[in-house]
C-alpha positions in Angstrom: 40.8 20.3 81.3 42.2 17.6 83.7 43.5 14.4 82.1 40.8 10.9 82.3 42.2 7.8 83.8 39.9 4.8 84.1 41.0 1.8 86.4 39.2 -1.3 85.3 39.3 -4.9 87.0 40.3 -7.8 84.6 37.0 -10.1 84.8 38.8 -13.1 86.1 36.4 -15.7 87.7 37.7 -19.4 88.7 34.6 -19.7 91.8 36.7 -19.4 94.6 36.5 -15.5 96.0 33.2 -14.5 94.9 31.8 -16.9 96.1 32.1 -16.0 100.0 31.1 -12.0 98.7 32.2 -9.4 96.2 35.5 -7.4 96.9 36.6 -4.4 96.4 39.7 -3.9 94.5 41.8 -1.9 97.3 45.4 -1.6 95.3 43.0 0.5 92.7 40.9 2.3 95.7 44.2 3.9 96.7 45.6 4.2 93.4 42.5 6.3 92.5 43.2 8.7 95.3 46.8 9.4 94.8 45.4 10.3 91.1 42.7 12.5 92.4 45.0 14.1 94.8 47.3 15.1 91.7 44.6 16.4 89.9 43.3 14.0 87.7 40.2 12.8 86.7 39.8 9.4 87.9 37.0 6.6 87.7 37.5 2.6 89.5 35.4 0.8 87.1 35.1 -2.7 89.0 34.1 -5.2 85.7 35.4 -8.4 87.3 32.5 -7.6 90.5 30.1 -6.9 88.0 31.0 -10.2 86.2 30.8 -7.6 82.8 31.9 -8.9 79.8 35.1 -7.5 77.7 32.3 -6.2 75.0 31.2 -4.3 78.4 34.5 -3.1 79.1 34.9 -2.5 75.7 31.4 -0.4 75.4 32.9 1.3 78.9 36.1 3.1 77.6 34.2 3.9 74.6 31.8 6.0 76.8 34.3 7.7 79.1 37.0 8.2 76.6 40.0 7.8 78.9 43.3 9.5 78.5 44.7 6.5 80.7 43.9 2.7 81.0 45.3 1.1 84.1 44.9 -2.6 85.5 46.2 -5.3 88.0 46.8 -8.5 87.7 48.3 -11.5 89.9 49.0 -14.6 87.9 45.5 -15.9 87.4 44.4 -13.2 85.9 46.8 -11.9 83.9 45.3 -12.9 80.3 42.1 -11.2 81.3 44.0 -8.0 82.4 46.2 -7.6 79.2 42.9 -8.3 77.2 41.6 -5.2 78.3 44.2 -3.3 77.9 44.3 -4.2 74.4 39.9 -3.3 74.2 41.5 0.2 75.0 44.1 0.4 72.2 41.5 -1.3 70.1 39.3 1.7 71.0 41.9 4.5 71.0 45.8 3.6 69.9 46.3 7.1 71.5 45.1 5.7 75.0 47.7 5.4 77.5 48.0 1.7 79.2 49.2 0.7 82.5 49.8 -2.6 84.3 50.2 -3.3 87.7 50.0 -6.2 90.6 52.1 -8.5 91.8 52.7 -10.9 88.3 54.3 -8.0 86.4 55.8 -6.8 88.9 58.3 -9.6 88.5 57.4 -10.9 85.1 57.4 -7.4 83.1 60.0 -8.4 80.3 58.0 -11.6 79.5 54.8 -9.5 79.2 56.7 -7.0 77.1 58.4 -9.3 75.1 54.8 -10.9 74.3 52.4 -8.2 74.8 54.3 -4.6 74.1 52.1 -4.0 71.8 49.3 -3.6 74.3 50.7 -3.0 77.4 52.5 0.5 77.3 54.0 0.7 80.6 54.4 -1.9 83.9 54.3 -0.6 87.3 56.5 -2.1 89.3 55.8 -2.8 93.3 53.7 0.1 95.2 51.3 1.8 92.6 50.4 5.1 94.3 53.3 7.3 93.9 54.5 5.7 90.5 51.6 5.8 88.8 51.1 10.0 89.4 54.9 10.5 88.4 54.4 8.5 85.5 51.4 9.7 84.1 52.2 13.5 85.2 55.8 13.0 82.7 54.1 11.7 80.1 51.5 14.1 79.8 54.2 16.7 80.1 56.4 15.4 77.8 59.1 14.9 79.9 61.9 12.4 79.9 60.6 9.2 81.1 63.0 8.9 84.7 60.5 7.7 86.9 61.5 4.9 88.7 59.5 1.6 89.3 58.3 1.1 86.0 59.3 -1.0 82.6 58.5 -0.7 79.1 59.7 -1.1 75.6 61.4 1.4 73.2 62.4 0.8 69.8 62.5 -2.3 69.8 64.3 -2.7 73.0 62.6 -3.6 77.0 64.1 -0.7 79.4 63.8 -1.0 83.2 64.0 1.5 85.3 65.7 1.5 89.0 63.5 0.4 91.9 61.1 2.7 93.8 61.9 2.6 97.8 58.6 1.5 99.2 56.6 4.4 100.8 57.6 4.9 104.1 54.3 6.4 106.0 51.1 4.8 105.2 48.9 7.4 107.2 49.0 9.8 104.5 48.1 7.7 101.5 44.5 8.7 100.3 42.3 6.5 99.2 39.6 7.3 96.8 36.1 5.8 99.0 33.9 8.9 97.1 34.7 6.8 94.0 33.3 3.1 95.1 30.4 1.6 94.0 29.7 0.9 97.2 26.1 -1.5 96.5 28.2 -3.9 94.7 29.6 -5.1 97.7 28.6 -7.6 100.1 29.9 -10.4 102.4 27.2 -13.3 101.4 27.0 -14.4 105.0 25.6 -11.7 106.2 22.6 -10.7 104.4 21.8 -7.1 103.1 25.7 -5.7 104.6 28.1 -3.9 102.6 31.6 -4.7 102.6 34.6 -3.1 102.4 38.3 -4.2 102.2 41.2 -2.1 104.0 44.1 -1.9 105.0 45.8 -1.7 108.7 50.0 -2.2 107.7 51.6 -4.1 104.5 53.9 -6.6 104.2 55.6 -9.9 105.8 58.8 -10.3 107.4 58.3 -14.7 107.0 59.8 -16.0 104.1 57.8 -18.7 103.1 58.5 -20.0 99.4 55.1 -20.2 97.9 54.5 -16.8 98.7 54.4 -14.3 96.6 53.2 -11.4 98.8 56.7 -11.5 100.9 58.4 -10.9 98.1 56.5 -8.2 96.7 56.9 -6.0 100.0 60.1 -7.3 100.1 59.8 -8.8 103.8 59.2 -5.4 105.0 56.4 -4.7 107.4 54.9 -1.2 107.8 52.1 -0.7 109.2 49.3 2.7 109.5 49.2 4.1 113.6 46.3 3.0 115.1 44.4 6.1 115.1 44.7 6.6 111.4 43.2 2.9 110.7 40.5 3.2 113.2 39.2 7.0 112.6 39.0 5.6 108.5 36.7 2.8 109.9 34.6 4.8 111.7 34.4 6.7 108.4 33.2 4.4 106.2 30.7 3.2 108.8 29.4 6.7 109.7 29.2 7.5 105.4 28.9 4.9 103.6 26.9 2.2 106.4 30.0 -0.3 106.3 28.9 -3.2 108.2 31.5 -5.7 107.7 35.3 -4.9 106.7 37.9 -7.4 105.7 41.3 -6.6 107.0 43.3 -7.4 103.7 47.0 -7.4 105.9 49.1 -10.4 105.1 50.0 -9.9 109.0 47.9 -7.3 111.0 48.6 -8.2 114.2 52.3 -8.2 113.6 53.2 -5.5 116.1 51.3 -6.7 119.6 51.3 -3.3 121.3 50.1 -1.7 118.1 47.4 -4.3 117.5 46.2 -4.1 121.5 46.0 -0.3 121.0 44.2 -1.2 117.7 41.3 -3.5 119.6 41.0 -1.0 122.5 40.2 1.9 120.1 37.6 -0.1 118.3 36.2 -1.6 122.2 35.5 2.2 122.7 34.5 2.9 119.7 31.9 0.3 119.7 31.2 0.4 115.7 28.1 -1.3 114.2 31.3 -3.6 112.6 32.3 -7.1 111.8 36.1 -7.4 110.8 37.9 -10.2 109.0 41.1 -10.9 108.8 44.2 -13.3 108.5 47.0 -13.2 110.9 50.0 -16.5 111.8 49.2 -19.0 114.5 52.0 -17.5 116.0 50.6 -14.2 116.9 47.4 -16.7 118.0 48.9 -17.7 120.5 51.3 -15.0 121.5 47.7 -13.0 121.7 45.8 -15.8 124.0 45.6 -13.4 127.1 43.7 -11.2 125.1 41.7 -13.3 122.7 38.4 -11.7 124.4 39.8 -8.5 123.5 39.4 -9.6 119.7 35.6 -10.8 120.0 34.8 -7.2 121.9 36.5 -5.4 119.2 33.9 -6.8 116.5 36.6 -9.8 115.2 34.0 -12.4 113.8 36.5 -14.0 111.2 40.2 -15.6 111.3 42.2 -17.5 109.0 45.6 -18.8 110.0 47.7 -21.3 107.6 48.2 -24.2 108.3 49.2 -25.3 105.3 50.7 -29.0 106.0 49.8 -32.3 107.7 53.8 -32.9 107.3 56.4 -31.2 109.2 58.5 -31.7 106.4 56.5 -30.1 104.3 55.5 -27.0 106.3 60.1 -26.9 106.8 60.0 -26.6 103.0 57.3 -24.6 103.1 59.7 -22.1 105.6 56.6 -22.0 107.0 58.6 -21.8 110.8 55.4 -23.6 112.1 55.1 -26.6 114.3 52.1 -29.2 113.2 50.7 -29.2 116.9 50.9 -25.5 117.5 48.1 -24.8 114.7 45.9 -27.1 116.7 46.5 -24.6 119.9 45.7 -21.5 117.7 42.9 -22.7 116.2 41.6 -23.8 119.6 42.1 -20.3 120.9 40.2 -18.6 118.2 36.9 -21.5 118.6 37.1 -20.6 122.3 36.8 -16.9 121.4 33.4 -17.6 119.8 35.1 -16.6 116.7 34.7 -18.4 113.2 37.9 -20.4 112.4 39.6 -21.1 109.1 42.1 -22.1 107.5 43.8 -23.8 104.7 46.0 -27.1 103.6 48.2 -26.2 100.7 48.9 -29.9 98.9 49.8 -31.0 95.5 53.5 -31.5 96.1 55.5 -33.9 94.1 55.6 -36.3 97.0 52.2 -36.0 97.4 49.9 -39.5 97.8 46.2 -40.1 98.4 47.8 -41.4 101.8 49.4 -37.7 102.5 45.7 -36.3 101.3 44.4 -39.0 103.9 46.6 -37.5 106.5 45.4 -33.8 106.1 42.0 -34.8 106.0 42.3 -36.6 109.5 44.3 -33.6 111.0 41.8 -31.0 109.7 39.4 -32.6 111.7 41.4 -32.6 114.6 42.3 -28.9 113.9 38.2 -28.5 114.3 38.3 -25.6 112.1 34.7 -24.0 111.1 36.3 -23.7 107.4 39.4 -25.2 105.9 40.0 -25.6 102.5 42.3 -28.2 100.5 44.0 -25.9 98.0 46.5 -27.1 94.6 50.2 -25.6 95.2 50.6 -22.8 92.3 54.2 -22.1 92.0 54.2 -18.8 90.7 57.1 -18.4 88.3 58.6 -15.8 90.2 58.2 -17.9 93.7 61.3 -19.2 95.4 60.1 -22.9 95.5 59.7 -23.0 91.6 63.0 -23.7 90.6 62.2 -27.6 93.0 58.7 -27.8 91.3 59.5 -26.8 88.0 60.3 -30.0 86.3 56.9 -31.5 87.9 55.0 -28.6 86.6 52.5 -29.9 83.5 50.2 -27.0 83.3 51.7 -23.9 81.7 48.0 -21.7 81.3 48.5 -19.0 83.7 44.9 -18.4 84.2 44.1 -21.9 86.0 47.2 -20.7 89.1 44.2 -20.3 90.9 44.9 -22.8 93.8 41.9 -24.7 92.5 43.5 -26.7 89.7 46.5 -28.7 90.1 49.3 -27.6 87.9 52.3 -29.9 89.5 51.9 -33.5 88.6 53.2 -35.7 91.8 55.3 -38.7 91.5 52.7 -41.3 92.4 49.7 -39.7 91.1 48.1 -37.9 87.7 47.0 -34.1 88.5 43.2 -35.4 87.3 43.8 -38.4 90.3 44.8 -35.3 92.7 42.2 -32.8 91.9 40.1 -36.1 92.9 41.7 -36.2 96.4 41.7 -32.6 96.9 37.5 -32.7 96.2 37.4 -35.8 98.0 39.2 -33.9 101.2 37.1 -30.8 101.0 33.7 -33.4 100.9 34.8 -35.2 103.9 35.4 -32.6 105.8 32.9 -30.7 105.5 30.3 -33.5 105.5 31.9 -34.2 109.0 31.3 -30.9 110.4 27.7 -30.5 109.5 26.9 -33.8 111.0 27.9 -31.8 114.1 26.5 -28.6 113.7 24.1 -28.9 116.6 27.0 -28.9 119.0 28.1 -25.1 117.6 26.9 -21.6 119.5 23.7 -20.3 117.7 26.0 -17.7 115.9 28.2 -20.2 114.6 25.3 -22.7 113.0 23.6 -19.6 112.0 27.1 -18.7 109.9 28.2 -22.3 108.8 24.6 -22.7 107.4 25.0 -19.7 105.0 28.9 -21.0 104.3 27.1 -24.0 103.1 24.7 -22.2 100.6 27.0 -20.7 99.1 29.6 -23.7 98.6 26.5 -25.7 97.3 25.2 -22.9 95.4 27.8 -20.2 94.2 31.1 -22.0 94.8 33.7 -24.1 92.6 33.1 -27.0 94.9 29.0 -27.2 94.6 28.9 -30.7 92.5 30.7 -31.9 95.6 28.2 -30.8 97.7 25.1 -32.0 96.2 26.6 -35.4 96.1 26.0 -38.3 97.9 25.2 -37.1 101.5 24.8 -38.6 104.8 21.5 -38.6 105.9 22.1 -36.6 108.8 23.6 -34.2 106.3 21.3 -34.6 103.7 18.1 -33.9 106.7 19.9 -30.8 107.6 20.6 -29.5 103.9 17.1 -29.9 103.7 15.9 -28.4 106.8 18.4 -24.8 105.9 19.3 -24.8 102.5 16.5 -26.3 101.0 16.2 -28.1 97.6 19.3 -28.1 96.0 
């Protein structure tokens, strides 16, 4: 009989991401396939999507009685993801438990040190192949030389050498047969299912907040065009994919690989709307063919632009000029394509006049979205040895980018969270005053954006607050009562 491993999501919420739509936990997606591949028996069992309780979690493994327990967790969630791995040995001592994601990946001796007890082994980087070797020693009873992993013995935290990162992507199988697939939706678009994929990993940047750089170790790799396309034309063909979120930190990386990318999906002509993230960079390196992204079904791009200051975004190692995010932006509104991006603020030399300043260059970035988000210096980030001694929240579940955990100089973190509301409210009040000047698609998007940030979102109170009449006739004339 093969062996059970159940994947489970830690049910982390903080009213940011599912508020926009429910996502599909990839990393496990193509965990679950190496595992199937290698014979196993494998379920994805997505409790934070659900929004399921830890009694449901709990009431889960009980009924699938699982040889293996295996989560992921980046910082935020990390408390949620060792708490069900301690449900499992709760449930069974005898069950196996695994912990993956980017927060152990560089924090596994703290988590051993405090949670050994629960948390049996720690994957380490790339999950697919490390996982399978892991789990096919154990179950063997062979010695435990597996690299990429960490774990405790006798007392004592062992760490094993680093995995080399897998070198073709194209082969990697991803378990699709084992998604839930009508728990997945992007909320603008009603009745659609959603997935998230994958077209190349990794960053070769090396900005200092990030902590996605430094878990691909500023590698890029990236699937061949063929292989990425073909698998979206799969899921649209079986499982009636209708929008897909590109989940690369930098798709677009490669601009003869991307080109051949858009051209494949032009003649493909899917019944698809992508999503995805790319640098203003590659924006504007890409303006000769920005049409080529609205044929290609491209509805959706965020680029950083992190900083009103130039000093800021040079800390940052953002290599970005404060003018040339303007450009990009401007290139993807003149595509017809939904705009957004993000001001990442909260730094110790922050001041409601800094705040001030971001607000009044969002507006001359004209985004569709932008969002006013709380540095989180992730203990492992390079910047957090210069923040660390402003740092006055220590709870690793609120490094969401919505709380402020670095107090500034000038100002208290309540007195910032203030500003950071404050910026979000005047901005968007701004840009629904003028939502009659947008294409039909546009208004037709921002107006579900908005009932969802006044309904679903972390920022609703600000919404419903005092309005603008102009704002207020429109919330009542699309959104209704609120």
């Amino acid at each position: 009989m093969s062996k059970k491993v159940l994947l489970i999501t830690p049910p982390y919420h903080c009213g940011v991401l599912e508020s926009a739509g429910t996502w599909m936990p990839l990393g496990m997606v193509y965990v679950a396939g190496s595992l199937q591949n290698a014979g196993y028996e494998v379920k994805i069992y997505d409790a934070m999507s659900k929004f399921h309780t830890l009694k449901d979690i709990k009431n889960h493994i009980k009924d699938y009685c699982p040889d293996a327990v295996g989560t992921a967790a980046y910082t935020s969630s990390l408390y949620d993801a060792i708490s069900v791995l301690k449900i499992a040995k709760e449930v069974n001592p005898e069950i196996i438990t695994l912990l993956g994601g980017i927060h152990p990946t560089f924090c596994w001796e703290e988590i051993l040190q405090k949670d050994g007890g629960a948390v049996d082994y720690v994957i380490r980087g790339e999950g697919e192949v490390t996982t399978v070797e892991l789990l096919n020693h154990l179950f063997a009873e062979n010695n435990l030389d597996v690299p990429g992993i960490a774990y405790m013995r006798d007392g004592k935290i062992i760490c094993t050498k680093q995995r080399p990162l897998i070198s073709d992507l194209d082969v990697l199988p991803a378990a699709w047969n084992l998604v839930e697939w009508r728990d997945y939706t992007f909320k603008t678009k009603k009745n659609s299912t959603l997935a998230v994929v994958s077209s190349s990993r990794g960053c070769t940047q090396k900005c200092t907040f990030c902590s996605q750089r430094l878990f691909w170790r500023e590698k890029w790799r990236a699937r061949s065009p063929e292989n990425f396309v073909s698998e979206l034309e799969y899921l649209n063909a079986n499982f009636g994919v209708d929008v897909a979120m590109i989940a690369d930190e930098t798709p677009t990386y490669d601009r003869k690989r991307w080109e051949e990318i858009l051209d494949l999906l032009i003649e493909k002509n899917l019944d698809l709307e992508l999503l995805m993230e790319t640098r203003v960079d590659y924006i504007m390196r890409d303006k000769d063919i920005m049409e080529k992204y609205k044929k290609a079904g491209i509805v959706h791009i965020y680029v950083g632009a992190e900083s009103a200051s130039q000093n800021t975004l040079d800390r940052y190692q953002k290599n970005l000029k404060v003018e040339e995010s303007k450009e990009a932006i401007d290139l993807i509104n003149n595509a017809g394509i939904i705009s957004e991006t993000s001001f990442v603020l909260g730094m110790p030399d922050e001041t409601p006049q800094s705040i001030d300043a971001a607000i009044k260059l969002a507006k001359y970035y004209n985004p569709d979205l932008a969002f006013f988000l709380a540095i989180a210096p992730w203990p492992y980030s390079d910047i957090y040895p210069e923040l660390a001694p402003y740092v006055e929240e220590f709870d690793y579940s609120k490094y969401n980018l919505v709380e402020p955990i670095v107090k500034p100089v000038n100002m208290t973190r309540e007195e910032l969270n203030k500003h950071l509301l404050r910026a979000f409210r005047e901005f968007y009040m701004d840009k629904l005053e003028r939502i009659d000047e947008m294409s039909e698609f546009k208004k037709n998007y921002m107006i579900e954006v908005t009932r969802l940030l006044i309904n679903d979102s972390y920022l609703s109170s600000q919404m419903k607050g005092e309005m603008p009449p102009k704002v207020k006739r429109f919330i009542e004339k699309y959104i209704g009562d609120v």
